[in-house]
C-alpha distance (Angstrom), angle and dihedral (degrees) to the residues before:
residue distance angle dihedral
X1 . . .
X2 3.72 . .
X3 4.60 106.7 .
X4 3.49 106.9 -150.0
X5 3.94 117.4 -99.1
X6 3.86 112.3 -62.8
X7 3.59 95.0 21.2
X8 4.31 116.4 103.5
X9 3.44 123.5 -139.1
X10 4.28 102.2 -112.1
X11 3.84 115.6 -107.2
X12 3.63 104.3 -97.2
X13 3.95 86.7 -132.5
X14 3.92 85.9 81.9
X15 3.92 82.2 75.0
X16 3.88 100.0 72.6
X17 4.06 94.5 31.9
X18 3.94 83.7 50.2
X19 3.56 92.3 41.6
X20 4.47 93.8 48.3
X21 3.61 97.3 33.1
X22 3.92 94.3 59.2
X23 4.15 88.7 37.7
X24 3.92 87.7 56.6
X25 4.31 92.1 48.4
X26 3.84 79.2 44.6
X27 3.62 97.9 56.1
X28 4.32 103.6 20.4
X29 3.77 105.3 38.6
X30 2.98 150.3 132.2
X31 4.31 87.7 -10.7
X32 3.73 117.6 22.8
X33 3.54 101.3 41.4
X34 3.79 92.1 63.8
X35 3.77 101.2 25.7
X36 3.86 122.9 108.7
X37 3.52 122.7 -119.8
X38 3.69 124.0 -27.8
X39 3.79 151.5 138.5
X40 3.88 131.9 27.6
X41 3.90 111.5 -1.0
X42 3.82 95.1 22.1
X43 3.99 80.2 157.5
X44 3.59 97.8 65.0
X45 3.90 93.2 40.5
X46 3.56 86.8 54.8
X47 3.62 90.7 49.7
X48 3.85 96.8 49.1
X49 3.88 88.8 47.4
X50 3.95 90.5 55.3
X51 4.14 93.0 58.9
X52 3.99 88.8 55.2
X53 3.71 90.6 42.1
X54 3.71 100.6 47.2
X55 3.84 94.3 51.5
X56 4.00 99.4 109.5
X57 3.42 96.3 23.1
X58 3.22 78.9 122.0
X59 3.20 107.3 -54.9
X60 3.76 128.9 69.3
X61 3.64 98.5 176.1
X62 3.93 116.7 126.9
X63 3.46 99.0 -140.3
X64 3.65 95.7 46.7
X65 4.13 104.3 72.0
X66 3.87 122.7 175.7
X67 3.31 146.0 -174.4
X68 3.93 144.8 -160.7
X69 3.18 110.4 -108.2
X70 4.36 113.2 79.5
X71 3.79 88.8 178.0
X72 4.52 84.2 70.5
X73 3.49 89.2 30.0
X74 3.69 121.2 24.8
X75 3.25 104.5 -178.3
X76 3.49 102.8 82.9
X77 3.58 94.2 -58.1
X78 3.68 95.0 -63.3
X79 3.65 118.8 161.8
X80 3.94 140.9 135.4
X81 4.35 123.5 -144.6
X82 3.44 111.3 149.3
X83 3.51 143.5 2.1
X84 4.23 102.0 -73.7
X85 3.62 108.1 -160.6
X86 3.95 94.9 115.7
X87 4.24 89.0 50.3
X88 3.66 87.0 50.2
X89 3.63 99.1 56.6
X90 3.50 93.2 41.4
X91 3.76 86.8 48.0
X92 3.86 85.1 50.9
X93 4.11 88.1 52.6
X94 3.47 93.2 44.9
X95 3.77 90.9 54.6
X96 3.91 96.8 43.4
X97 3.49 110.5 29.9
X98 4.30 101.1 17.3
X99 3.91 97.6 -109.4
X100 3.59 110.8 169.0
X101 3.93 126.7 -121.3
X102 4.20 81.4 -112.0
X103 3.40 86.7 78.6
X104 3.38 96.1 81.8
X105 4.08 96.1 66.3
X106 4.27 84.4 62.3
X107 3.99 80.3 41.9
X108 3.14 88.4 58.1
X109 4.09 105.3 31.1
X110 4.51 84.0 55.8
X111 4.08 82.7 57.0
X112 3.76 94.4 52.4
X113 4.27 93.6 37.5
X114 3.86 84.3 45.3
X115 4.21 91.2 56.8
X116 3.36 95.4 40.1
X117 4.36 92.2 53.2
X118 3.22 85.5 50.4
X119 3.44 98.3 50.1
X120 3.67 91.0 41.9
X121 3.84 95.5 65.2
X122 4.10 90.3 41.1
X123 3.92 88.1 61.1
X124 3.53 93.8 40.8
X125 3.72 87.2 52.1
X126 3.38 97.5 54.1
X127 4.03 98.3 30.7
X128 3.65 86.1 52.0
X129 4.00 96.7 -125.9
X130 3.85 138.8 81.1
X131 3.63 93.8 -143.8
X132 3.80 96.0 44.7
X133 4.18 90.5 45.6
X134 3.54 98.5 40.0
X135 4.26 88.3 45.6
X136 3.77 84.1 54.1
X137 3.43 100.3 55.8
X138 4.06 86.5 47.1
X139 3.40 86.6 51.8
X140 3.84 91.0 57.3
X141 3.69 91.9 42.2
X142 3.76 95.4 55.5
X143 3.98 84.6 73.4
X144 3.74 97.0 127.1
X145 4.01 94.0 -135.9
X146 3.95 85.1 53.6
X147 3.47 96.1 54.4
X148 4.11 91.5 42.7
X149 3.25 90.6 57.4
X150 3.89 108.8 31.1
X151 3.92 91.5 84.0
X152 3.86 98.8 35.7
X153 3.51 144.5 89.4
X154 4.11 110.3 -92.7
X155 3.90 117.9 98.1
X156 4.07 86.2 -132.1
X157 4.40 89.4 82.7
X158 4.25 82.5 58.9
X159 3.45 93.0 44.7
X160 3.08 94.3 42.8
X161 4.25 95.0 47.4
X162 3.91 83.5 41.3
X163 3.44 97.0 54.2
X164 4.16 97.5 47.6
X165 3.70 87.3 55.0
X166 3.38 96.2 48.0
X167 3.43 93.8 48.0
X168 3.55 93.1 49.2
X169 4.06 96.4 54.7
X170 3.21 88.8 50.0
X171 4.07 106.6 50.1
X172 3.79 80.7 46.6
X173 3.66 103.1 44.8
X174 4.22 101.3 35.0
X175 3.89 80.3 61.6
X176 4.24 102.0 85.3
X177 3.44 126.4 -18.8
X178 3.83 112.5 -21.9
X179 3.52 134.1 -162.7
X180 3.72 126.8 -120.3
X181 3.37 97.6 -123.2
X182 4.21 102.8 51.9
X183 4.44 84.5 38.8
X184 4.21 86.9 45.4
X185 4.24 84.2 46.0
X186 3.36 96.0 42.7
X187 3.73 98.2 51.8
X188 3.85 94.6 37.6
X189 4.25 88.0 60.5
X190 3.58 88.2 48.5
X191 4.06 90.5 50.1
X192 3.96 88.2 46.0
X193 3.97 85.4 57.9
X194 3.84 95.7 46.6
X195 3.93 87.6 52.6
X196 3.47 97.8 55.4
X197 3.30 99.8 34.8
X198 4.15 118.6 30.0
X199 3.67 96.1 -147.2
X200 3.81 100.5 44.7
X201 3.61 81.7 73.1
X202 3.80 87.3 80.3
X203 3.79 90.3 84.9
X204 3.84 91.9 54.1
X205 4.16 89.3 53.0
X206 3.83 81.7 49.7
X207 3.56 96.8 51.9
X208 4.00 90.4 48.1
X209 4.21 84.9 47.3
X210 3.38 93.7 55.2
X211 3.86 96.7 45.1
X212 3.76 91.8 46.3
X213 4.31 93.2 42.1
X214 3.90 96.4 46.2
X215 4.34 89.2 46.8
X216 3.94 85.3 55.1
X217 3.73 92.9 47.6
X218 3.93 91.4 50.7
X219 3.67 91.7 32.5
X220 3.69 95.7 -122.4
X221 3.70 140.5 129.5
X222 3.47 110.3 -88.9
X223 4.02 108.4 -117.3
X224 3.58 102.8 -73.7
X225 4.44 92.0 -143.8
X226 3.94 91.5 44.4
X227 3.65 91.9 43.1
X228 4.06 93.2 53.5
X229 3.62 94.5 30.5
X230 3.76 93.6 57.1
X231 3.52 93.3 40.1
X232 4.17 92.5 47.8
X233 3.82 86.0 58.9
X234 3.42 95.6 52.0
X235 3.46 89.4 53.1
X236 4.12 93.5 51.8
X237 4.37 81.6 50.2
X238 3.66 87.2 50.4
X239 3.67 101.2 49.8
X240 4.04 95.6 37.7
X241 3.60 89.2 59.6
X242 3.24 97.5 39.3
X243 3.46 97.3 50.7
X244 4.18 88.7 51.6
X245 4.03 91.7 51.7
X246 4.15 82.6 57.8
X247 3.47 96.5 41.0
X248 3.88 97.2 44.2
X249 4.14 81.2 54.5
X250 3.71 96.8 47.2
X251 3.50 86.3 57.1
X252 3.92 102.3 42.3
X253 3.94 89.1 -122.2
X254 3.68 111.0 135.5
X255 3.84 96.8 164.2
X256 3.89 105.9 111.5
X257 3.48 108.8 61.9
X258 3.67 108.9 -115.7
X259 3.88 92.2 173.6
X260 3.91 143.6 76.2
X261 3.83 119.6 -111.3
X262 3.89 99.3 -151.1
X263 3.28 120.5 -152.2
X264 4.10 94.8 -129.7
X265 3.47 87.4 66.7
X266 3.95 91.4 59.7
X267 3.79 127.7 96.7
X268 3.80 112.4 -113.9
X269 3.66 82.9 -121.2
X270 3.81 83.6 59.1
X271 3.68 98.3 52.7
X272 3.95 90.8 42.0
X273 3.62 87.6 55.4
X274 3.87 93.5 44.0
X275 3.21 99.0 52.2
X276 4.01 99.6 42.2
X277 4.00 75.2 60.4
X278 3.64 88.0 57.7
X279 3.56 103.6 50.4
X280 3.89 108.4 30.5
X281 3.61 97.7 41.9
X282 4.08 119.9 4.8
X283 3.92 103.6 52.1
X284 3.78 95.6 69.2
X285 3.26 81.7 60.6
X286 3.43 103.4 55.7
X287 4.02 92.5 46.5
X288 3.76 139.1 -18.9
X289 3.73 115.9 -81.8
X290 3.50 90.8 -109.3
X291 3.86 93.9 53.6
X292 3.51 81.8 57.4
X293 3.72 100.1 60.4
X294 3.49 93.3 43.6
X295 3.95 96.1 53.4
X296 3.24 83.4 52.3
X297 4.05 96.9 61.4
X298 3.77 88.6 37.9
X299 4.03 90.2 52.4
X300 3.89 88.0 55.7
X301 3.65 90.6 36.7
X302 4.36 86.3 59.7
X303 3.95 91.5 50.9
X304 3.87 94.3 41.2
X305 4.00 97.4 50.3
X306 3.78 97.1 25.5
X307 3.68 84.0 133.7
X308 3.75 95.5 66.0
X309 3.52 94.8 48.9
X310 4.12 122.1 94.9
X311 3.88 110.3 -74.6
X312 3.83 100.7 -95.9
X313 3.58 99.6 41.9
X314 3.44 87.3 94.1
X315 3.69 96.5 60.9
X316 3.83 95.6 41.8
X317 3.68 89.5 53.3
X318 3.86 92.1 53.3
X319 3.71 96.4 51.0
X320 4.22 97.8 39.3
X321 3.76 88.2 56.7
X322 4.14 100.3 42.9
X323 4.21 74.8 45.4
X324 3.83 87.3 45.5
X325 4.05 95.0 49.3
X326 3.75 94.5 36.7
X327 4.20 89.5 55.3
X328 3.77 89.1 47.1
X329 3.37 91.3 52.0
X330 3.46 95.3 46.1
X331 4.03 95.0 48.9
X332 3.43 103.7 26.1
X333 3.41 95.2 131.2
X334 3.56 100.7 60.9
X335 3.19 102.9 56.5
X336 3.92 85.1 74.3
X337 4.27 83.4 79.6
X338 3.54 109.0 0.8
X339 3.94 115.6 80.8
X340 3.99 89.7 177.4
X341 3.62 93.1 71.0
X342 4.26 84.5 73.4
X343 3.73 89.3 62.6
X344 3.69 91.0 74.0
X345 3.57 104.3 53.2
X346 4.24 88.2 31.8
X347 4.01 86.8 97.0
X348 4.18 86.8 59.2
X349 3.49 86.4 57.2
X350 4.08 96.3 47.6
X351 3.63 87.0 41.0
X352 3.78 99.4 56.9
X353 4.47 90.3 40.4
X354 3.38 85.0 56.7
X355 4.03 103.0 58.5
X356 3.75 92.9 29.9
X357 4.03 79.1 56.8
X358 3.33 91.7 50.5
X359 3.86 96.5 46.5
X360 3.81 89.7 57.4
X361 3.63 89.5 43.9
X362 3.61 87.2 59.4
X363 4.15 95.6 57.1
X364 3.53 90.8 47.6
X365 4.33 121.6 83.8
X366 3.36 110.9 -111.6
X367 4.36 88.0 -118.0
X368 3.69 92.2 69.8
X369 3.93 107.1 19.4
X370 3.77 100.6 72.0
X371 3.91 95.6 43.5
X372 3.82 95.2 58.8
X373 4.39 91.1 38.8
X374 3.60 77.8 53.4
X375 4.22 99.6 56.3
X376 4.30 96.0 19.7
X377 4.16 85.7 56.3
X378 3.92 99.6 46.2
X379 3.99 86.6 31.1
X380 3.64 88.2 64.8
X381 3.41 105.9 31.2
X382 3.88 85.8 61.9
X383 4.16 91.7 48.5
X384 3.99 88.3 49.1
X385 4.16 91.5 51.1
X386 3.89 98.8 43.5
X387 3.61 79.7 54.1
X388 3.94 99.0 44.3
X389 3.92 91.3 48.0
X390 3.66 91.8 58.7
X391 3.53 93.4 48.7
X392 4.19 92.4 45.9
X393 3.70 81.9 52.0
X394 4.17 91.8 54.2
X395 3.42 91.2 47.6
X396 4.01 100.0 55.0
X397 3.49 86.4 43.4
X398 3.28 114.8 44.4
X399 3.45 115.1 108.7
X400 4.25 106.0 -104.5
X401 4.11 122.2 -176.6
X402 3.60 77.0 -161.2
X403 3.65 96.8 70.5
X404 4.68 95.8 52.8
X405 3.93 85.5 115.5
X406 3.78 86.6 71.1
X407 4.46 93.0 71.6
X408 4.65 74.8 75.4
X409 3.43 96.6 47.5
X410 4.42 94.2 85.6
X411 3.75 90.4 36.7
X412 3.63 124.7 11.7
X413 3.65 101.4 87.5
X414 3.76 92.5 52.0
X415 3.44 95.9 45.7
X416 3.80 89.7 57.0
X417 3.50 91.4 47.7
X418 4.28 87.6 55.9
X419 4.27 81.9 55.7
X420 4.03 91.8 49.5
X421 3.78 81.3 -122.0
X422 3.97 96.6 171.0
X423 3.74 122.2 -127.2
X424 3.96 87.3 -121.6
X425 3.92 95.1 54.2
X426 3.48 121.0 106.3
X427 3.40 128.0 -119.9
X428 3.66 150.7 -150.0
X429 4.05 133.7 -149.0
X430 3.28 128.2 -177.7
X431 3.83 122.2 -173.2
X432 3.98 94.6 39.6
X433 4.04 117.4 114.5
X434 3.96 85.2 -165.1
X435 3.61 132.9 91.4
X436 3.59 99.7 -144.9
X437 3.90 105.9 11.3
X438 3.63 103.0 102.5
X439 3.66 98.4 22.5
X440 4.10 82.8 60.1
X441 3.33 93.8 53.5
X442 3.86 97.8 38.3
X443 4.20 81.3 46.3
X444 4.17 89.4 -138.7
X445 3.77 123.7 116.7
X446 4.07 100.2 -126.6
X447 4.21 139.2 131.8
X448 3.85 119.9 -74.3
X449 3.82 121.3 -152.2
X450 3.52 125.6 -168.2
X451 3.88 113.8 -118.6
X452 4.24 86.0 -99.0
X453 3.60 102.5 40.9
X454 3.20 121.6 118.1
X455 4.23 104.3 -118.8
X456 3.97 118.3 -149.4
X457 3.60 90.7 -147.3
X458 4.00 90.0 173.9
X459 3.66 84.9 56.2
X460 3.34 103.3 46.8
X461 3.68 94.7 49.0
X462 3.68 94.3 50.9
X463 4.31 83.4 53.2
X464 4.17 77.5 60.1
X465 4.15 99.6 -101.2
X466 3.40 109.9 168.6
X467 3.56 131.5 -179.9
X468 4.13 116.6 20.0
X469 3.54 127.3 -140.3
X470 4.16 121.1 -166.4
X471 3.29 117.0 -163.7
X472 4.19 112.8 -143.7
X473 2.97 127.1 -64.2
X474 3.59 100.1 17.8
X475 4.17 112.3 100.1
X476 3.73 106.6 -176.2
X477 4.05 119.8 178.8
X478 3.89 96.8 -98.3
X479 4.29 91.6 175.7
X480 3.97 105.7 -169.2
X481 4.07 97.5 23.0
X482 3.67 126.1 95.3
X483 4.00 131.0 -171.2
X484 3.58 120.8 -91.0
X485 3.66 103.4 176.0
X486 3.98 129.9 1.3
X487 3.64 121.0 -158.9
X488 3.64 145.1 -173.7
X489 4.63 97.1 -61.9
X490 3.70 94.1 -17.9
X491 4.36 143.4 69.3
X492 3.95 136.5 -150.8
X493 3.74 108.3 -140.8
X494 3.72 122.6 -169.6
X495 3.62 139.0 -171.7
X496 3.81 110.0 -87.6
X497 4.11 86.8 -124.9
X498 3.98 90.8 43.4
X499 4.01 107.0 94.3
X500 3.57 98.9 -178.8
């Protein structure tokens, strides 16, 4: 269509942002996207919250994160997961300007939008069509674990959106003649997503393998920048985590796993069980069933016309599935009860669509090819998100005994506030199977107990614990505390000679 003088035709990457930004006000408002804590994982959300929270407290040092909970990590909460450089800006905004910690779900949700734009106008690059590449990345967003976690609080969704873009600069760029800045981009997203989480950094080693692997096959130098970019970055990955392994054993905190759980070292009874997991109840959950079937023809697709695809794809599919087989075989386990560990290795399974897309797309004429990309991406994109909105539905409400801590999230601050309960006192919960649930909400560094563990009050109260809240219906033996205030699932104890 011909605009009328003066008028420009619209860049046709307003397509995919369109397209993503209303999908995520679709899916994430008005509720989730500003709600605290909830759903599947509520530990780990709670966890990530407690780095941003406990920057300041009193410590703003970088390279000295904390959390809440002194029971995992006794020395005044002090303990290192990953890389925190997006909890200590929002720490910084919180402190400056007010932001709240539920920032850090849109944090996270403009990390996963970002990926999948990106990836959007890579596939419709190489699929020849804005509809059919911008349906496919839909179609790989519709992954029901993607769309949990997109908007919440775990550092795998900007990983995760780090590592697609990356990823897709790079497959695009490393083809013919690239420029320093989209190679030094490229490789700095993928170095973002090794730092905050370990394994992501599988896709920067890839990205170095393929550079070194296609220079020996043309008998080149490798690209001097790429080469000592890439290699700089897996330097930073190597010393952040590093430097958390010694830091978590400085301070007797062994809490986040820093360590692989091979699956050699499991029982056959183990892997049985694993894997029965896997395939009766997880991979639903990863994709729709039909997704499956069709990755399946698109896999075999990549390795029967890997001839028609661009010149490196070759090499980047040999190193992302060695990197793919080593990380299942390094986390096998779990994936029995951990969903997030799919987000890493996701991108292998976008990656390898995409070219065995492209091969078909290369057997088919150009009249008829681009019309049925154009319905089969959309088509499925739309059966994968009906499907992923039920599920993020389940998962908020399902009921959770994880997820008690929340009855203090409306009141418990305040109500310590009314008992000039200081922000520096410690506290004690009983009732809460969470490290840093109800200390989060309460906004105190303390000791959490589970409503049938035993509590060494004597202990604890020697270790300078304070005031004690029980959440309902636990009723421990609390001799020489009365209640002070009694709320809707939870109670304020103080010490009988405390009269605040």
């Amino acid at each position: 269509m011909r605009l009328p003088t003066g008028f420009r035709q619209p860049p046709a990457i307003l397509i995919p942002v369109s397209v993503f930004l209303l999908t995520g006000a679709w899916f994430y408002l008005p509720d989730i996207l500003f709600s605290a804590p909830r759903g599947i994982h509520f530990i780990r959300q709670t966890d990530s919250i407690s780095f941003l929270m406990n920057y300041g407290r009193p410590s703003w040092s970088f390279l000295d994160p904390a959390v809440y909970s002194l029971r995992e990590a006794p020395v005044n909460g002090r303990a290192a997961a990953e890389f925190p450089v997006l909890y200590y800006l929002l720490a910084l905004a919180r402190n400056t300007i007010g932001v709240p910690y539920q920032a850090l779900r849109s944090v996270n949700l403009g990390f996963v939008l970002f990926g999948h734009v990106v990836l959007a106008r890579t596939a419709s690059r190489w699929l020849g069509s804005m509809i059919a590449g911008t349906g496919f990345s839909l179609w790989m967003f519709s992954s029901s674990v993607v769309v949990y976690y997109a908007a919440n609080y775990l550092p795998d969704a900007a990983a995760y959106g780090s590592a697609v873009a990356g990823m897709c600069i790079l497959t695009d760029r490393l083809e013919a003649h690239p420029s320093r800045r989209a190679v030094g981009t490229g490789l700095a997203l993928l170095t973002l997503a090794g730092l905050l989480k370990a394994p992501a950094g599988l896709y920067l080693l890839s990205a170095l393998g393929v550079v070194v692997l296609q220079a020996m096959a043309t008998r080149k130098k490798p690209d001097r920048f790429t080469l000592l970019t890439g290699l700089f970055g897996v330097l930073l990955c190597v010393l952040w985590h590093g430097y958390a392994i010694l830091y978590n054993k400085a301070y007797d905190t062994h809490y986040f796993m820093t360590w692989s759980e091979p699956i050699w070292e499991m029982s056959p009874a183990q892997v049985r069980s694993t894997f029965g997991l896997i395939t009766d109840y997880w991979w639903t959950k990863y994709h729709h069933p039909t997704t499956w079937h069709v990755l399946l023809g698109l896999f075999a697709s990549c390795i029967l016309l890997l001839r028609r695809l661009p010149s490196r794809s070759g090499y980047w599919l040999l190193f992302l599935i060695a990197a793919l087989a080593g990380y299942v075989a390094l986390f096998f386990r779990k994936f029995s009860d951990h969903d997030y560990y799919m987000l890493t290795i996701a991108p292998v399974f976008i990656f390898i669509a995409l070219w065995g897309l492209c091969g078909l797309r290369s057997l088919a004429p150009h009249r008829w090819g681009l019309p049925i990309l154009s319905i089969a991406m959309p088509g499925l994109a739309l059966m994968g998100l009906l499907l992923a909105l039920q599920n993020l539905e389940r998962r908020y409400a399902a009921a959770d005994a994880f997820t008690v801590s929340t009855a203090l999230e409306n009141r418990g601050q305040a109500v310590l506030q009314a008992h000039a309960i200081p922000l520096a006192e410690r506290m004690l919960v009983i009732g809460d199977p969470t490290p840093d649930g109800a200390l989060l909400f309460l906004n105190r560094k303390g000791w959490a107990y589970g409503p049938k563990e035993r509590v060494p009050l004597d202990s604890l109260v020697t270790l300078g614990a304070g005031a004690v809240v029980v959440l309902d219906p636990s009723d421990p033996m609390l001799p020489g505390y009365h209640v002070v205030a009694q709320e809707n699932g939870w109670r304020l104890f103080l010490h009988d000679g405390d009269n605040r």
